[in-house]
C-alpha positions as CSV (number, residue, x, y, z in Angstrom):
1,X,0.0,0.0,0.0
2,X,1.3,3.7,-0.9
3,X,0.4,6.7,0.7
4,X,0.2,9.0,-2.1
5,X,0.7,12.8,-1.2
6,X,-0.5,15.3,-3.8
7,X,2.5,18.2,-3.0
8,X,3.2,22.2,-4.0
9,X,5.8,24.0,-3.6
10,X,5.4,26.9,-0.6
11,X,6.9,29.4,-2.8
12,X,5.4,28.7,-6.4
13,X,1.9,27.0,-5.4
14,X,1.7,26.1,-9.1
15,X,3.9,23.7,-9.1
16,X,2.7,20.6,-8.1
17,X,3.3,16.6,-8.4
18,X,2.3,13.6,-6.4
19,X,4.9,11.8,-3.7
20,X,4.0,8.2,-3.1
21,X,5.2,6.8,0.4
22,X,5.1,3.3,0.8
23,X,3.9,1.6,3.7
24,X,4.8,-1.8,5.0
25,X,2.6,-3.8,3.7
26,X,2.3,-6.3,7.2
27,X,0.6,-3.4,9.0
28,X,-1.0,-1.7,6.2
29,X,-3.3,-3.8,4.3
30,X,-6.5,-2.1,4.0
31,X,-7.4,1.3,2.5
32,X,-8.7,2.0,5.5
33,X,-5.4,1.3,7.8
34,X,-4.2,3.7,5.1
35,X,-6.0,6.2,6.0
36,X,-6.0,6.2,9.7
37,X,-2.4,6.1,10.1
38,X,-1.4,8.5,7.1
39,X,-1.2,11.7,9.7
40,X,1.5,11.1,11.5
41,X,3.2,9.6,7.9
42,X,2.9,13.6,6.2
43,X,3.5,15.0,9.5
44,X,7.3,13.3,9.8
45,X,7.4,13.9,5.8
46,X,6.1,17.4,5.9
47,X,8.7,18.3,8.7
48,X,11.3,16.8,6.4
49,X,10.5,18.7,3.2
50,X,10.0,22.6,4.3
51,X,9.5,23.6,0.9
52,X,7.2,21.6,-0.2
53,X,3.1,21.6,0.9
54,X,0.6,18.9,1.6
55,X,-2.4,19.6,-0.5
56,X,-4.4,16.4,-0.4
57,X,-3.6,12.6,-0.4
58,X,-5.1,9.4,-0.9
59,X,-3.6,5.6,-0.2
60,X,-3.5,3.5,-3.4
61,X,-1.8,0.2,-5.0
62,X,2.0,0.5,-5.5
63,X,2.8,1.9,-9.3
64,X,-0.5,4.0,-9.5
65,X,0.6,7.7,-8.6
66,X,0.9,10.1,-11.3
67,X,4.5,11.9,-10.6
68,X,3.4,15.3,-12.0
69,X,-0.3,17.0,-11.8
């Protein structure tokens, strides 16, 4: 399962692409698992990428994220 994080940049918000995390699959198996545990996920990876912005994100299949929107 991926965590896929649709991103713009802070300083040109028209810039944008999606990030796709991937989760360990033991733990994560279910959309839903996804979803409930993706916070603290963009939290750490929003702390580690200042420039960039969380805009949305959704949890899909590995191989399925678009890498610019």
């Amino acid at each position: 399962m991926e965590l896929i994080l649709s991103i713009c940049l802070v300083a040109s918000p028209g810039v944008c692409k999606e990030e796709a995390l991937s989760l360990n699959l033991e733990q994560v198996s279910l959309p839903i698992q996804c979803m409930m545990g993706a916070q603290p996920v963009i939290a750490e990876w929003s702390e580690s990428h200042p420039k960039w912005r969380v805009t949305k994100y959704r949890c899909g299949r590995p191989g399925t994220v678009e890498r610019d929107i």
